[in-house]
C-alpha positions as CSV (number, residue, x, y, z in Angstrom):
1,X,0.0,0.0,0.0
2,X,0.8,3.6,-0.4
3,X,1.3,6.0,1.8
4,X,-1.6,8.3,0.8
5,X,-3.7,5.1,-0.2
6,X,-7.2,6.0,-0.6
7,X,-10.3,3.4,-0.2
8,X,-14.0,3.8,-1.1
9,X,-15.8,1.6,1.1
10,X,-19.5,0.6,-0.6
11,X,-21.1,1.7,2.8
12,X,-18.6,4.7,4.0
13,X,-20.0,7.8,2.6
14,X,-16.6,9.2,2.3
15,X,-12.8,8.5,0.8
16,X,-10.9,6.6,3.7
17,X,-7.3,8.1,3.6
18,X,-4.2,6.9,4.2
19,X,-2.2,3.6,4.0
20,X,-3.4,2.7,7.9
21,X,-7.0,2.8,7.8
22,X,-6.9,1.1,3.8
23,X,-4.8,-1.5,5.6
24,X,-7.5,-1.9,8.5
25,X,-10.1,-1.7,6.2
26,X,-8.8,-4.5,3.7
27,X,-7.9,-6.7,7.0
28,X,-11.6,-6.1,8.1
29,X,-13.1,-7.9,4.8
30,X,-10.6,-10.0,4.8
31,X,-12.8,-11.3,8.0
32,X,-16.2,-10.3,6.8
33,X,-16.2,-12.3,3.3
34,X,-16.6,-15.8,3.5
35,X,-13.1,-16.8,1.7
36,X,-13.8,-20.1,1.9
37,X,-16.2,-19.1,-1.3
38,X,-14.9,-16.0,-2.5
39,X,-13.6,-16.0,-5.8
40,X,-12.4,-13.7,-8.5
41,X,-14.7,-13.9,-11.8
42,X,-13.3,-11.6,-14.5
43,X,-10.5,-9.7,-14.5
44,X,-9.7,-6.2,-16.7
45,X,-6.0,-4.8,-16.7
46,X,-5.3,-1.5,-18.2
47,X,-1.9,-0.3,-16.9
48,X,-1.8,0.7,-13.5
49,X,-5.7,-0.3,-13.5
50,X,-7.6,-3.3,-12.9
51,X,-11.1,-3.8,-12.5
52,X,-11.5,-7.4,-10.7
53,X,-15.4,-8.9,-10.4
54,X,-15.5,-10.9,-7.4
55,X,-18.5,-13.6,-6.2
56,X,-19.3,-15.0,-2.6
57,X,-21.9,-16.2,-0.2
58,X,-22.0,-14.5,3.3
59,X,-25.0,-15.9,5.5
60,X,-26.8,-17.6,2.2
61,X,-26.8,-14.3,0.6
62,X,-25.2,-14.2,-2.6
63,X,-22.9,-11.3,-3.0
64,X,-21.6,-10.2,-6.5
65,X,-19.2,-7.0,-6.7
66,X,-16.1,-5.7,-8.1
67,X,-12.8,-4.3,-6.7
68,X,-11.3,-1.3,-8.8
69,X,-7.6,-1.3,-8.0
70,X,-4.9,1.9,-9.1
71,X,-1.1,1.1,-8.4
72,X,1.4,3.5,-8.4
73,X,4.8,2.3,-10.8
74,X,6.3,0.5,-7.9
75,X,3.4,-1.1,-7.6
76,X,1.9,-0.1,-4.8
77,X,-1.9,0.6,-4.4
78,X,-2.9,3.9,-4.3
79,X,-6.9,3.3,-4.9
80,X,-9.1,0.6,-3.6
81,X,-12.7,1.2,-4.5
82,X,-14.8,-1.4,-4.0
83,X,-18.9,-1.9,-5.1
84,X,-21.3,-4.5,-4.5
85,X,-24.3,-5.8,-5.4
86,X,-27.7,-6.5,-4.6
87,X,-28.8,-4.2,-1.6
88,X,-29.0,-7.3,0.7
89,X,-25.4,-8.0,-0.1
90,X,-24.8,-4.2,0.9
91,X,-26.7,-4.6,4.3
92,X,-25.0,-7.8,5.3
93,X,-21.5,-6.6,4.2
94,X,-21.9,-3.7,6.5
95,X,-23.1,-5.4,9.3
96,X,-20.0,-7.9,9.0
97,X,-17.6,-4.8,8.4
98,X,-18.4,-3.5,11.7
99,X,-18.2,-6.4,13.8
100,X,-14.4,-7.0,11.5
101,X,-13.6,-3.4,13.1
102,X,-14.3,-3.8,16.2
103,X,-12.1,-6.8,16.6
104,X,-9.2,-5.0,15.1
């Protein structure tokens, strides 16, 4: 990560700056996705840009979204902006985010 990483949560209202809260953000969905059925779908490069389309089940919701990544030429992130899909996938990634944040 950078040091003036940014990330655009789907339920924060605003850009999360800095490379310490990206990092606890990231660590937090790292916790609230079920990984044991998260997968990557499709995958867009352009550059320093990649769109990634991601799939997984949290509670027997289906969740479908897509993580839009921007690295800097050493490769390190500068943007995370993620977006997700249906609003039931919305509601139950944010009530997972915030029990993930309040373990960190």
């Amino acid at each position: 990560l950078s040091d003036d990483a940014t990330f655009y949560s789907p339920v924060v209202f605003k850009a999360l700056e800095g490379k310490e809260i990206t990092k606890m953000y990231l660590s937090a969905a790292g916790l609230s996705f079920n990984m044991d059925s998260f997968k990557y779908t499709r995958e867009l490069n352009d550059g320093n840009h990649s769109v990634l389309e991601f799939e997984t089940t949290i509670d027997d919701i289906s969740v479908n979204g897509v993580d839009m990544i921007e690295w800097d030429d050493d490769g390190k992130i500068l943007n995370f902006k993620v977006m997700i899909r249906p609003f039931k996938a919305v509601e139950i990634v944010r009530a997972k985010m915030v029990e993930a944040l309040e373990q960190i």
